[in-house]
Backbone as a chain_set.jsonl record, in Angstrom:
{"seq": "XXXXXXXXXXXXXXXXXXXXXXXXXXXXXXXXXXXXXXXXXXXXXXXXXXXXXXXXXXXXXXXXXXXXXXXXXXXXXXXXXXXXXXXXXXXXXXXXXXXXXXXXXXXXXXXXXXXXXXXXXXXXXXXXXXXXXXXXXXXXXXXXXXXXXXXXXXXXXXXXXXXXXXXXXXXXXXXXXXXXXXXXXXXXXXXXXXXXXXXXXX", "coords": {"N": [[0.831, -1.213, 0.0], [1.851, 1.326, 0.997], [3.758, 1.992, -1.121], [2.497, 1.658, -3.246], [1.234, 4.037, -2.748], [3.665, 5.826, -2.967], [4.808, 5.565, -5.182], [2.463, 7.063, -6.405], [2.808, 9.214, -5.713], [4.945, 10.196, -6.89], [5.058, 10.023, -9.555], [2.78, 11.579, -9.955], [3.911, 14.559, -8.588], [5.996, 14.735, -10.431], [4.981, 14.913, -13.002], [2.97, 16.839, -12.378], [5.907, 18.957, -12.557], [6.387, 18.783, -15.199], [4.21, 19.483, -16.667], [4.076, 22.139, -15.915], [6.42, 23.193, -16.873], [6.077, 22.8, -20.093], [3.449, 24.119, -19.869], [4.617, 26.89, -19.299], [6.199, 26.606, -21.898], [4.351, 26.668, -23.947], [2.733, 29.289, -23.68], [4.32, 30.946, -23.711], [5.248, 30.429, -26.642], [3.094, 30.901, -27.77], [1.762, 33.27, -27.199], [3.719, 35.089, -28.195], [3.327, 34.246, -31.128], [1.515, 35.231, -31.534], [1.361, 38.346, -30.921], [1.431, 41.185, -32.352], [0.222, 40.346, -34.574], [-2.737, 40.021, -37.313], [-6.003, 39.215, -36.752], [-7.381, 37.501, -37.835], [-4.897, 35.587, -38.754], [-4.439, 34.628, -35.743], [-6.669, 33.631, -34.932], [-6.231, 31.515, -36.656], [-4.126, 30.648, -35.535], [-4.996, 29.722, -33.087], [-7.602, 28.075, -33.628], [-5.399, 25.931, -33.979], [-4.063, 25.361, -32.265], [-5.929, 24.288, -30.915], [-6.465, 22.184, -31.827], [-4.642, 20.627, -31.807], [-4.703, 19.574, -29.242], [-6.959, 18.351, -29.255], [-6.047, 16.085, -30.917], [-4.124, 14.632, -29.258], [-5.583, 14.295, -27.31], [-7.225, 12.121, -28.617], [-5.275, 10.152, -29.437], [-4.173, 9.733, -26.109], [-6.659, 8.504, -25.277], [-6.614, 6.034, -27.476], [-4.727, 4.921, -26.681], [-5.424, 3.477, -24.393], [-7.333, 1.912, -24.83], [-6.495, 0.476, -26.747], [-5.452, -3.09, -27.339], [-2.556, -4.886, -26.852], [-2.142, -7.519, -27.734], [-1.785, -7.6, -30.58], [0.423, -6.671, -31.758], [2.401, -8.143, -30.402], [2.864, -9.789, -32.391], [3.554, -8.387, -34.723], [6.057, -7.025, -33.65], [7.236, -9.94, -33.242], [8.076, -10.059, -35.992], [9.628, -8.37, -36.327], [8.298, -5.459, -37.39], [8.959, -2.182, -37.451], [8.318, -0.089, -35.509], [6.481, -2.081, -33.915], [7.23, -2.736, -31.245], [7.753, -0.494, -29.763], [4.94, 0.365, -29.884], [3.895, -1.595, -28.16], [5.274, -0.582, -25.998], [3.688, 1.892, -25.406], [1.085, 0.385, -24.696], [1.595, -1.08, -22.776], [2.161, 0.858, -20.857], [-0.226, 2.565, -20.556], [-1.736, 3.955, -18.763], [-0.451, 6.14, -17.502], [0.144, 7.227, -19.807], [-1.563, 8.181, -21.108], [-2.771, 10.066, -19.046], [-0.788, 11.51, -19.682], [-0.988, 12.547, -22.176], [-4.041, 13.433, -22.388], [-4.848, 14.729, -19.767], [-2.205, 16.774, -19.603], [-1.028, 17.543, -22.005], [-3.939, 17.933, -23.173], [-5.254, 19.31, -21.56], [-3.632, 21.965, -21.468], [-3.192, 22.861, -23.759], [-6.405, 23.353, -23.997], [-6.129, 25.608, -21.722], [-4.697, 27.498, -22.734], [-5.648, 27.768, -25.557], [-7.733, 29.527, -24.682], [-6.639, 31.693, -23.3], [-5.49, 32.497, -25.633], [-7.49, 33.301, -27.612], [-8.719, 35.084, -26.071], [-7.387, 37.165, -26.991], [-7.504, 37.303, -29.436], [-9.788, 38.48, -29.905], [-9.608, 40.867, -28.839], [-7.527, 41.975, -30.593], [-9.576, 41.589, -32.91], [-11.674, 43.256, -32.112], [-10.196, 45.796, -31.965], [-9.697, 46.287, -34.627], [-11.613, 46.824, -35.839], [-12.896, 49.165, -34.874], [-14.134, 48.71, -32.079], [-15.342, 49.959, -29.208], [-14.44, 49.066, -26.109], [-15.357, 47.057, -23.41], [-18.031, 47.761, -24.378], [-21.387, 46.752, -25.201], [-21.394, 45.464, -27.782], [-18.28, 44.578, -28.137], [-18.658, 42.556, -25.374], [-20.634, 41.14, -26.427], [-19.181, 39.601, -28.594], [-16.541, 38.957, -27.32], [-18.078, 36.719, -25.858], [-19.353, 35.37, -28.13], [-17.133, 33.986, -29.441], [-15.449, 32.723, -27.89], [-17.127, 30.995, -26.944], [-17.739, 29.364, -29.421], [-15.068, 28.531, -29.925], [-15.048, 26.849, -27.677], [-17.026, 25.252, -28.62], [-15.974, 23.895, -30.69], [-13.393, 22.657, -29.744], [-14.784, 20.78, -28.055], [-16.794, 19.4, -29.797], [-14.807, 18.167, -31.029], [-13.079, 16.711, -29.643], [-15.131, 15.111, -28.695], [-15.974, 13.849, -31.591], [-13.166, 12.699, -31.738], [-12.777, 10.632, -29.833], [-14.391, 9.023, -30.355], [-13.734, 7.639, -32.908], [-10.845, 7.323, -31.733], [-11.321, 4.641, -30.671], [-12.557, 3.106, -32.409], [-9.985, 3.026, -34.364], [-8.119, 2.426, -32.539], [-5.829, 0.575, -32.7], [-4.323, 1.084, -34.863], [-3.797, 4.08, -34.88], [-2.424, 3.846, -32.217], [-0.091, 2.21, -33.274], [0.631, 4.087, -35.331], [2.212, 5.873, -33.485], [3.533, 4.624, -31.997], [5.922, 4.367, -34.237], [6.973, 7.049, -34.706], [7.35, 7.067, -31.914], [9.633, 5.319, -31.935], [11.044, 6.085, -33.898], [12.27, 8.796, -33.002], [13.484, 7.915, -30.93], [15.97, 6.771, -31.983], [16.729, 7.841, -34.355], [16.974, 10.807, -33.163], [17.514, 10.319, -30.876], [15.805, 10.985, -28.511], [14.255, 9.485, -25.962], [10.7, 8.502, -25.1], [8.782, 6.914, -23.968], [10.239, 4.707, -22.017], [11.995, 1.035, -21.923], [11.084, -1.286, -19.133], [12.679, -4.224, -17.816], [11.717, -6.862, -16.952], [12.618, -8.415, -13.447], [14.442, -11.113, -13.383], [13.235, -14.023, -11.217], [15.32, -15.678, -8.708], [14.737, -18.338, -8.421], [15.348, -21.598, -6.01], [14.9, -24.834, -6.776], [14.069, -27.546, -4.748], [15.302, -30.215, -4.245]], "CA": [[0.0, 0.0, 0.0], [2.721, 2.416, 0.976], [4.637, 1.477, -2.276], [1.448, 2.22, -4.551], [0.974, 5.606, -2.843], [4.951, 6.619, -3.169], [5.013, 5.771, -6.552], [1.605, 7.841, -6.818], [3.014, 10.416, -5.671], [6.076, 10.355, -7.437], [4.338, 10.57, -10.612], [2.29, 12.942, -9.221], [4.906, 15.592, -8.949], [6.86, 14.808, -12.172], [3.811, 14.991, -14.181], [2.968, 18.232, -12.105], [6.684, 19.905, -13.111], [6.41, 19.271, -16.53], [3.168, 20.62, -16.845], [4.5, 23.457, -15.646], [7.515, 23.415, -17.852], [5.305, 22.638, -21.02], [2.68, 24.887, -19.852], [5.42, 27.958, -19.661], [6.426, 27.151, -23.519], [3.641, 26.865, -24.237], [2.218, 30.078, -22.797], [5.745, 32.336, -24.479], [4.98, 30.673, -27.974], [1.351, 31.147, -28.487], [1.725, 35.294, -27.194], [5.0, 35.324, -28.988], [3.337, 34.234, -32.148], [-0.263, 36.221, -31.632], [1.718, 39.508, -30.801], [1.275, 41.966, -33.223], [-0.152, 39.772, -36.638], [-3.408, 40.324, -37.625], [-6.677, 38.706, -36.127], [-7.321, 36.241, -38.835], [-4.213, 34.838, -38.514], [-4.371, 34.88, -34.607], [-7.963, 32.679, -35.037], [-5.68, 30.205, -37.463], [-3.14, 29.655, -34.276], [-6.379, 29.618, -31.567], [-7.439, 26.667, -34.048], [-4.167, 25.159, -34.323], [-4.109, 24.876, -30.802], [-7.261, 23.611, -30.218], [-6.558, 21.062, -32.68], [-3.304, 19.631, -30.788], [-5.481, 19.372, -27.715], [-8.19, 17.349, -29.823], [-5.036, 15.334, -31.284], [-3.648, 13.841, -28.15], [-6.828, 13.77, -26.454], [-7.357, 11.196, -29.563], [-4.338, 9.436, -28.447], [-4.847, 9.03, -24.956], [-7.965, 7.454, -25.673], [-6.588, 5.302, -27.709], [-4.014, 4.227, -25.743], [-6.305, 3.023, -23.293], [-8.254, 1.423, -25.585], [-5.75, -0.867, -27.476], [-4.685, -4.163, -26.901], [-1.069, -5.19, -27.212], [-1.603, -8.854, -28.713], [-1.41, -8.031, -32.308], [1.801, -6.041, -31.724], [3.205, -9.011, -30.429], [3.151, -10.892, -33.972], [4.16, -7.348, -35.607], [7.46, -7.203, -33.09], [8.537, -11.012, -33.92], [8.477, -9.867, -37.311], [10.484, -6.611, -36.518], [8.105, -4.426, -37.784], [9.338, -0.815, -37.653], [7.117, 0.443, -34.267], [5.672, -2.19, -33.084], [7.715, -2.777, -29.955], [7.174, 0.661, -29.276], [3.699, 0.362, -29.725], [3.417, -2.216, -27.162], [5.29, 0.5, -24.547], [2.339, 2.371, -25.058], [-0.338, -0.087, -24.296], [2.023, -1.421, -21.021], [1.897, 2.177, -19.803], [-1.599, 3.388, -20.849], [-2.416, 4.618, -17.708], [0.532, 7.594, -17.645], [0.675, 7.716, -21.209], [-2.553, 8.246, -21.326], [-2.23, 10.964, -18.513], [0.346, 13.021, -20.033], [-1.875, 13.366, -23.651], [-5.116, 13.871, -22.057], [-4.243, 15.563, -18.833], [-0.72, 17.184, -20.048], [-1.164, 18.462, -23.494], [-4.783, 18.383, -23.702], [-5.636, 20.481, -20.861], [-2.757, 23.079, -21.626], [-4.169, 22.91, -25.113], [-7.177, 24.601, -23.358], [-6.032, 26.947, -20.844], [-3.45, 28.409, -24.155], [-6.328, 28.471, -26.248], [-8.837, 30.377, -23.897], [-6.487, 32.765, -23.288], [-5.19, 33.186, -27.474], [-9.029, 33.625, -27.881], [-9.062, 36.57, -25.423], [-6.087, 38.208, -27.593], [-7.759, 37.667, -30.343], [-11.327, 39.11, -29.49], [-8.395, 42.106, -28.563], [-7.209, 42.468, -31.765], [-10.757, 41.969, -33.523], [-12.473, 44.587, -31.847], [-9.498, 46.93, -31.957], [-9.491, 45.998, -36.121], [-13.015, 47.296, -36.461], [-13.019, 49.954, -33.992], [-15.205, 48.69, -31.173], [-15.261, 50.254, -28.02], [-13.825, 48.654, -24.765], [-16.761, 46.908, -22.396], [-19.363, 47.759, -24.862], [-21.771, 45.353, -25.493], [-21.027, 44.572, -28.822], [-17.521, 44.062, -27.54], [-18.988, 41.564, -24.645], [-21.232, 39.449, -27.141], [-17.79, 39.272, -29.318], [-16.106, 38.188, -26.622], [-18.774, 35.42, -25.827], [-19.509, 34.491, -29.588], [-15.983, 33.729, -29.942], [-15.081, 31.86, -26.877], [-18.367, 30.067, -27.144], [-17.483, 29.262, -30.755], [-13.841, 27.826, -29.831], [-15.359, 25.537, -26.726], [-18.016, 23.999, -28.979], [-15.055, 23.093, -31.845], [-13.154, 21.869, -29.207], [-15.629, 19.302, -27.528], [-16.768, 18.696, -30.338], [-13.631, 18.06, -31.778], [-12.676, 15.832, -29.024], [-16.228, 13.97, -29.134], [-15.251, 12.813, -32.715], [-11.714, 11.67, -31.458], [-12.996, 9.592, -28.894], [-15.113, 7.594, -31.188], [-12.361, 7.266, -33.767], [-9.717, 6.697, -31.362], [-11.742, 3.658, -29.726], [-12.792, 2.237, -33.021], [-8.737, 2.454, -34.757], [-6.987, 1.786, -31.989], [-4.892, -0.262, -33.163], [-3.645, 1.491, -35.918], [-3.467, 4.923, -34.365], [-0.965, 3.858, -31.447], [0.992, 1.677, -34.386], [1.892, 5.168, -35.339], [2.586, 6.514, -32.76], [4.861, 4.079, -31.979], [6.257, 4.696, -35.409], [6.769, 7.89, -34.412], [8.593, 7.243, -30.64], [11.214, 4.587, -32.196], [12.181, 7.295, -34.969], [12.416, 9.716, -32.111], [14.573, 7.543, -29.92], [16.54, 5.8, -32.774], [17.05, 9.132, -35.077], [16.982, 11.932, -32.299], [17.927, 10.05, -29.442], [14.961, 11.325, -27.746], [13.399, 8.335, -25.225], [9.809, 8.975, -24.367], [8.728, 5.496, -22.902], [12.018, 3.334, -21.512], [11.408, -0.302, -21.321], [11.449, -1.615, -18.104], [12.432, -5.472, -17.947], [11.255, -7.636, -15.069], [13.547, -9.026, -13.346], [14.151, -12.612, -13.298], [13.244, -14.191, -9.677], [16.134, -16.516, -9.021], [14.64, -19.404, -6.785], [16.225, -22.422, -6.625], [14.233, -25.499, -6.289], [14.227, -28.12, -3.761], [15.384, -31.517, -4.664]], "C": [[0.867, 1.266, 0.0], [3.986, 2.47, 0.017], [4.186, 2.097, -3.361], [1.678, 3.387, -4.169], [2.418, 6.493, -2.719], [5.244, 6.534, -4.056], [3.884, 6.746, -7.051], [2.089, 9.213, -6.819], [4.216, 11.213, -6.022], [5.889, 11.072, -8.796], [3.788, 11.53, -10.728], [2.859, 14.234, -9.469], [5.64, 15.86, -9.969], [5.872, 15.357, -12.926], [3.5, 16.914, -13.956], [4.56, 19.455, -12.993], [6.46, 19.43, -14.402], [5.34, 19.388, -17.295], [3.155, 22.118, -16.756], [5.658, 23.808, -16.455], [6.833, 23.713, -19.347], [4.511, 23.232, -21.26], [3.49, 26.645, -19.997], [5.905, 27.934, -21.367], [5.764, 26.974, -24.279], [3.018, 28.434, -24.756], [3.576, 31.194, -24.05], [5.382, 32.205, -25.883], [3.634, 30.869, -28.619], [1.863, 32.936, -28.212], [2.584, 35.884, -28.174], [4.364, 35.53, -30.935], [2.132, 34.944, -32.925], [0.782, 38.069, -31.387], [2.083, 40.126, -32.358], [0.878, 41.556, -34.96], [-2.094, 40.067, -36.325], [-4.672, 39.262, -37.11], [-7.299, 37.609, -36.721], [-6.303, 35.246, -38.318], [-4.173, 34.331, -37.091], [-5.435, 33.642, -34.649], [-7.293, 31.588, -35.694], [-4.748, 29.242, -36.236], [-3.92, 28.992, -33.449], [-6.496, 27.723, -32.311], [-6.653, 25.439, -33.693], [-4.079, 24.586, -32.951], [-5.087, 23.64, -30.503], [-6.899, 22.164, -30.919], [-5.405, 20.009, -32.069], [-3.749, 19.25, -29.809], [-6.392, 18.266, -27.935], [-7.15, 15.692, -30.186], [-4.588, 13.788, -30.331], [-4.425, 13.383, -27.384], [-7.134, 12.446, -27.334], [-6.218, 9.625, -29.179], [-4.08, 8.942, -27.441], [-5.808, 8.06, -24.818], [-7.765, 5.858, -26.188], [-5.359, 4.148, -27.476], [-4.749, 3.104, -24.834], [-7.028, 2.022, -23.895], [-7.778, -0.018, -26.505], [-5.138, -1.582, -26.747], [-3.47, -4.532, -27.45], [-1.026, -7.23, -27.955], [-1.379, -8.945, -30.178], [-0.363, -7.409, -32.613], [2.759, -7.163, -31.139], [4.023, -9.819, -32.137], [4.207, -9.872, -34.697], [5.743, -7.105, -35.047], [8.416, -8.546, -33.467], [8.786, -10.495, -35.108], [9.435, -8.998, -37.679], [10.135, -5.727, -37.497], [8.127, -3.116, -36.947], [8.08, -0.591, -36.27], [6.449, -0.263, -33.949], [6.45, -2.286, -31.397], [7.21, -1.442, -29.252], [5.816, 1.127, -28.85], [3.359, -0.331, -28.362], [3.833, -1.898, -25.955], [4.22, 0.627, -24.439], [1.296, 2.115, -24.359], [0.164, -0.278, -22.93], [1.923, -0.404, -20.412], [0.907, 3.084, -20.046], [-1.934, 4.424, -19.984], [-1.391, 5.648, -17.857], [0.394, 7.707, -18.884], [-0.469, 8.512, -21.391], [-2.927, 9.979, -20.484], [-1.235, 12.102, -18.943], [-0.395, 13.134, -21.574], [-3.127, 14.018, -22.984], [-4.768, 15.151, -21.078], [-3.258, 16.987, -19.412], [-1.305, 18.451, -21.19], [-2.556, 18.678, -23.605], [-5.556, 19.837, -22.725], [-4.66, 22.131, -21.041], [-3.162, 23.879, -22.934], [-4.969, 24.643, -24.617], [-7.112, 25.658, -22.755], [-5.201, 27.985, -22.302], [-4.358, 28.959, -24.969], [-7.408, 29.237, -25.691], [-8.113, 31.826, -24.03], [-5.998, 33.416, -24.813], [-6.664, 33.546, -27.596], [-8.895, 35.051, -27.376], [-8.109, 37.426, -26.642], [-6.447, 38.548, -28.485], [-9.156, 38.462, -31.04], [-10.886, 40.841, -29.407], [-8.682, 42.796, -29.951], [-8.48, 42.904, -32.861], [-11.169, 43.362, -33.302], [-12.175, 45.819, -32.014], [-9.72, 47.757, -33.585], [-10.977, 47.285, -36.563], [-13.502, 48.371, -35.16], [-14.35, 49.446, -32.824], [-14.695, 49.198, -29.368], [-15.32, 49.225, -26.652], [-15.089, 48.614, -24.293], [-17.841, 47.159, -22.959], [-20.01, 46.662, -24.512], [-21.828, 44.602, -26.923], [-19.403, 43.966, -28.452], [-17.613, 42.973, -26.547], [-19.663, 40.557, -25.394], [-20.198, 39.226, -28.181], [-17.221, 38.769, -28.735], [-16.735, 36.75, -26.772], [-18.794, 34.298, -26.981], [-18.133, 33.457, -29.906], [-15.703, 32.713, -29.061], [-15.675, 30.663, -26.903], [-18.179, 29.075, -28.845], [-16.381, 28.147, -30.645], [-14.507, 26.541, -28.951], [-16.218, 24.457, -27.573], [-16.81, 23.5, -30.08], [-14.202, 22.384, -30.986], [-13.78, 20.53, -28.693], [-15.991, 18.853, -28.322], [-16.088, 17.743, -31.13], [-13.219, 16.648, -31.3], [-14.147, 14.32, -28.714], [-16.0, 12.819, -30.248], [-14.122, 12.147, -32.579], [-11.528, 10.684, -30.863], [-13.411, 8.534, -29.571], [-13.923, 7.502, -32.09], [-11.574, 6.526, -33.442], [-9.808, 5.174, -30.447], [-12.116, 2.767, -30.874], [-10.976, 2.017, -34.097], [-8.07, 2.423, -34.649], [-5.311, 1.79, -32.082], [-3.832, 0.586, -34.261], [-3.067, 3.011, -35.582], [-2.201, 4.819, -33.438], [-0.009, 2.93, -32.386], [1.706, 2.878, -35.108], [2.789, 5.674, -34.758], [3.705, 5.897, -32.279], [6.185, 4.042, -32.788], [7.163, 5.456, -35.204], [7.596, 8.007, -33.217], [9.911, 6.573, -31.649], [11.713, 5.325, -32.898], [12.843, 7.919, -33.725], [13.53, 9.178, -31.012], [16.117, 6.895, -31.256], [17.567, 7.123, -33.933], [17.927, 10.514, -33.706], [17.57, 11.653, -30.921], [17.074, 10.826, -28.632], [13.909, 10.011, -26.869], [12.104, 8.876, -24.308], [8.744, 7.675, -23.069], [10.471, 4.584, -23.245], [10.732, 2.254, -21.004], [11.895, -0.879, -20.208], [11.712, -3.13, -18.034], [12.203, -5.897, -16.852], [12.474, -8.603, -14.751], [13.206, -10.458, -13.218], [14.549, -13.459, -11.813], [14.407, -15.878, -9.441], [15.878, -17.711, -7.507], [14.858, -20.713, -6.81], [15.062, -23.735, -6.375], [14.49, -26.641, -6.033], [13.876, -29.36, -4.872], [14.65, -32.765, -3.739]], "O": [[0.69, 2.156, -0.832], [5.067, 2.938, 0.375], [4.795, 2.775, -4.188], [2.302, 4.09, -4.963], [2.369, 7.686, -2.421], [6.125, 7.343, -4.348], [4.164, 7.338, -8.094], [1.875, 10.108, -7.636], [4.516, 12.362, -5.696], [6.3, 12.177, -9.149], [4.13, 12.416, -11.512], [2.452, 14.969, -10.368], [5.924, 16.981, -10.391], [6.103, 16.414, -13.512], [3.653, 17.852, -14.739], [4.352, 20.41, -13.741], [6.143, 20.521, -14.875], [5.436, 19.403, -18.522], [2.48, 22.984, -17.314], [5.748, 25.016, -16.677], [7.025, 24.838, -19.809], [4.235, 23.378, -22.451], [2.968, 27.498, -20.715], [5.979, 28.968, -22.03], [6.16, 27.021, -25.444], [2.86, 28.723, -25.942], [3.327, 31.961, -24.981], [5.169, 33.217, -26.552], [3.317, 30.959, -29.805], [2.275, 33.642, -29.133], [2.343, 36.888, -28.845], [4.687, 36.401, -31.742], [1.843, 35.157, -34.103], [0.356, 38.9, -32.188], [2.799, 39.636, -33.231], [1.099, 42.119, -36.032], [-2.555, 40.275, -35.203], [-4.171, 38.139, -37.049], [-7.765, 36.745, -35.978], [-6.61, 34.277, -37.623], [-3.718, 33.191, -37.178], [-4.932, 32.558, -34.354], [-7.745, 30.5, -35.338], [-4.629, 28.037, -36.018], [-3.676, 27.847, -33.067], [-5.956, 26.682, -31.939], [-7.032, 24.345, -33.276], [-4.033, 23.382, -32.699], [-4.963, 22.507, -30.037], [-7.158, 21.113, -30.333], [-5.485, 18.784, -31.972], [-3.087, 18.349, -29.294], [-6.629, 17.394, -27.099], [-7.45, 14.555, -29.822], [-4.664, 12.578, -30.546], [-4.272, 12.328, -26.769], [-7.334, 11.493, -26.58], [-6.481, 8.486, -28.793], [-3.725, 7.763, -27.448], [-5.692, 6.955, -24.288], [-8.308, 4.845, -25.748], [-5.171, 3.013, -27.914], [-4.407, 1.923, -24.779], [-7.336, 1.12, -23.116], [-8.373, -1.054, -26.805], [-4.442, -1.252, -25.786], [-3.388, -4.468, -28.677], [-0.1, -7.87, -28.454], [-0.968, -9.895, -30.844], [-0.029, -7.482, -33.796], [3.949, -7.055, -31.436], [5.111, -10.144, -32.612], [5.307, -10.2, -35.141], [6.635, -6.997, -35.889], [9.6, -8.562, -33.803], [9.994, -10.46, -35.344], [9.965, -8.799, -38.772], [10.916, -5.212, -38.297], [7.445, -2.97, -35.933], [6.967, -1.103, -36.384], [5.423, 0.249, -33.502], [5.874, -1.715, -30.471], [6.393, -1.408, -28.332], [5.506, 1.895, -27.939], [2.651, 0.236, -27.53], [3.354, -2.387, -24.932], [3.517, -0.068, -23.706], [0.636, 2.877, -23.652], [-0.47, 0.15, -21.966], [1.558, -0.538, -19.244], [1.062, 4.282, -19.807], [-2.331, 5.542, -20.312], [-1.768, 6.246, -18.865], [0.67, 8.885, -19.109], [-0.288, 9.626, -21.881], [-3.279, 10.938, -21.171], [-1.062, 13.254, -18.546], [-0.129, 14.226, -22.076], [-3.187, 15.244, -23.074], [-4.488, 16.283, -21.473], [-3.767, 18.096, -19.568], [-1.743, 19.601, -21.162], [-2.751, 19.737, -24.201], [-6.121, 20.872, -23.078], [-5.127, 23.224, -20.72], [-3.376, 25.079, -23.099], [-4.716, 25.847, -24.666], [-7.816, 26.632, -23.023], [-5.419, 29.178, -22.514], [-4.317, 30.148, -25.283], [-8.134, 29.664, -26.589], [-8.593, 32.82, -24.576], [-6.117, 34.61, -25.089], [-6.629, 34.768, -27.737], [-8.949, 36.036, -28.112], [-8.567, 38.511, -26.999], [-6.198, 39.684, -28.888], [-9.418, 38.849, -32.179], [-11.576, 41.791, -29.777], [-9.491, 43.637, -30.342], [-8.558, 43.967, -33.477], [-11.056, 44.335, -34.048], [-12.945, 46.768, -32.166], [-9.843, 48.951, -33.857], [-11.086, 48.222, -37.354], [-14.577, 48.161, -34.598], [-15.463, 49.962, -32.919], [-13.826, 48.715, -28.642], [-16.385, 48.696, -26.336], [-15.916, 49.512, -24.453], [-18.847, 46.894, -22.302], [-19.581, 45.767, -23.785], [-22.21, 43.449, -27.127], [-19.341, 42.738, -28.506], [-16.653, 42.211, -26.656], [-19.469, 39.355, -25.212], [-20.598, 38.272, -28.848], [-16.964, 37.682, -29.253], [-16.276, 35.837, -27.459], [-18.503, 33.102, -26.989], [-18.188, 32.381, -30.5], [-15.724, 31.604, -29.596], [-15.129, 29.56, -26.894], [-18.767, 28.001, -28.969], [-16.578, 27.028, -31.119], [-14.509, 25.402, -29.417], [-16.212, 23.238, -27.396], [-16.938, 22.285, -30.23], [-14.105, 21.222, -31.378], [-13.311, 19.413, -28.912], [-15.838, 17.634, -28.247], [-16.559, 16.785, -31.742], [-13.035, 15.673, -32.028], [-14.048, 13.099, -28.597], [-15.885, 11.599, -30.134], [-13.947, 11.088, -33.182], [-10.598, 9.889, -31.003], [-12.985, 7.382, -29.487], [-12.955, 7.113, -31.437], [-11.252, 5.483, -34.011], [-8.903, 4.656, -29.792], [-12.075, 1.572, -30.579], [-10.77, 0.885, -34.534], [-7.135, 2.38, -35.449], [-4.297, 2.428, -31.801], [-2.604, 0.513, -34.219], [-1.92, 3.24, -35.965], [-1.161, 5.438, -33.663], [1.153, 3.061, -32.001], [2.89, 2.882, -35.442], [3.916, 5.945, -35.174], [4.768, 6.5, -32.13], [7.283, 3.782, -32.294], [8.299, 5.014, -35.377], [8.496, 8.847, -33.22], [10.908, 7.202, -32.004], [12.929, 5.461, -32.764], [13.977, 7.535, -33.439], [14.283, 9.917, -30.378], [17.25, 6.731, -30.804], [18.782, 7.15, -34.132], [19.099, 10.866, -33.566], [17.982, 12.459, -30.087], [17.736, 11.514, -27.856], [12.805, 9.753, -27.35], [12.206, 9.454, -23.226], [8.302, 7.717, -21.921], [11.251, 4.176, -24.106], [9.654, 2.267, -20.409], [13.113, -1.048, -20.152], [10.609, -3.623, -18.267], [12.482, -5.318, -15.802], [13.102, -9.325, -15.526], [12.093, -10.942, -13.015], [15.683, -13.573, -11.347], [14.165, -16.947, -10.001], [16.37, -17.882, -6.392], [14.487, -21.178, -7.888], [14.206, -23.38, -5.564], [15.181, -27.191, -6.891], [13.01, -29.558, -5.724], [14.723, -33.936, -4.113]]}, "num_chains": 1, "name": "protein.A"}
């Protein structure tokens, strides 16, 4: 019991700092890239966002969702990602956690506030006066506008990512082994079990 909840809370905190790491460069390159362009374009990033949030949320899902026996066959064969794939499914539960959780919630808070910036820039574009109320139902329209493309966004990903699985984290695995193999970037390490050495009685 006190094993589970020190590894809980191990995770716990990691997951916490690099939410907070992820959420800071986040946070510099969305303002960075909304500061001073035009409110069109500003609505193309808001999107863009939203759409990485819908992405991974897709991912998570389907993490969770796939089974690792047909990545067995695809690993004897040494196809290209499946091993990798079958990280994924062994660590669903965090993996799953750092798309949903991680990226998809940062997603949101990034694009709430690019929305505000860009409600900014709108109103400024077309001269509308500060606190009006065409300025307040601009606000709303807009915000209101982004939340329903999001959920809905992520509605459709769910069903997707629950009916192709399989084939979705086969990229993705795709996708880590380049990343560790090319880039030397390791996002799941395989853990091996150790082997219990007991001797037995003659």
């Amino acid at each position: 019991m006190k094993e589970i909840i020190h590894k809980s809370m191990r995770w716990s905190i990691s997951i916490a700092v690099i939410t907070f790491v992820l959420a800071a460069i986040f946070s510099i390159a969305s303002n960075g890239a909304l500061h001073g362009v035009s409110w069109t374009f500003g609505l193309i990033i808001v999107l863009f966002i939203v759409l990485i949030g819908i992405i991974f949320d897709m991912i998570g899902i389907a993490a969770t969702a796939a089974n690792e026996t047909p990545f067995h066959s695809m690993a004897a064969r040494k196809v290209y990602g499946a091993k990798y794939s079958i990280r994924i499914v062994r660590n669903a539960d965090r993996f799953a956690s750092f798309c949903n959780d991680v990226i998809g919630d940062i997603s949101g808070i990034i694009s709430g506030t690019a929305t505000t910036l860009v409600v900014i820039q709108l109103a400024q574009s077309i001269h509308i006066a500060n606190n009006s109320p065409l300025d307040y139902g601009l606000n709303v329209g807009l915000t209101s506008l982004i939340a329903a493309i999001t959920v809905g966004g992520k509605a459709f990903g769910k069903s997707f990512a629950i009916t192709y699985s399989k084939n979705i984290i086969f990229q993705v695995g795709r996708v880590l082994q380049f990343l560790e193999e090319k880039i030397h970037i390791s996002i799941l390490k395989e853990h091996k079990k150790k082997k219990s050495n007991l001797k037995t009685k003659k």
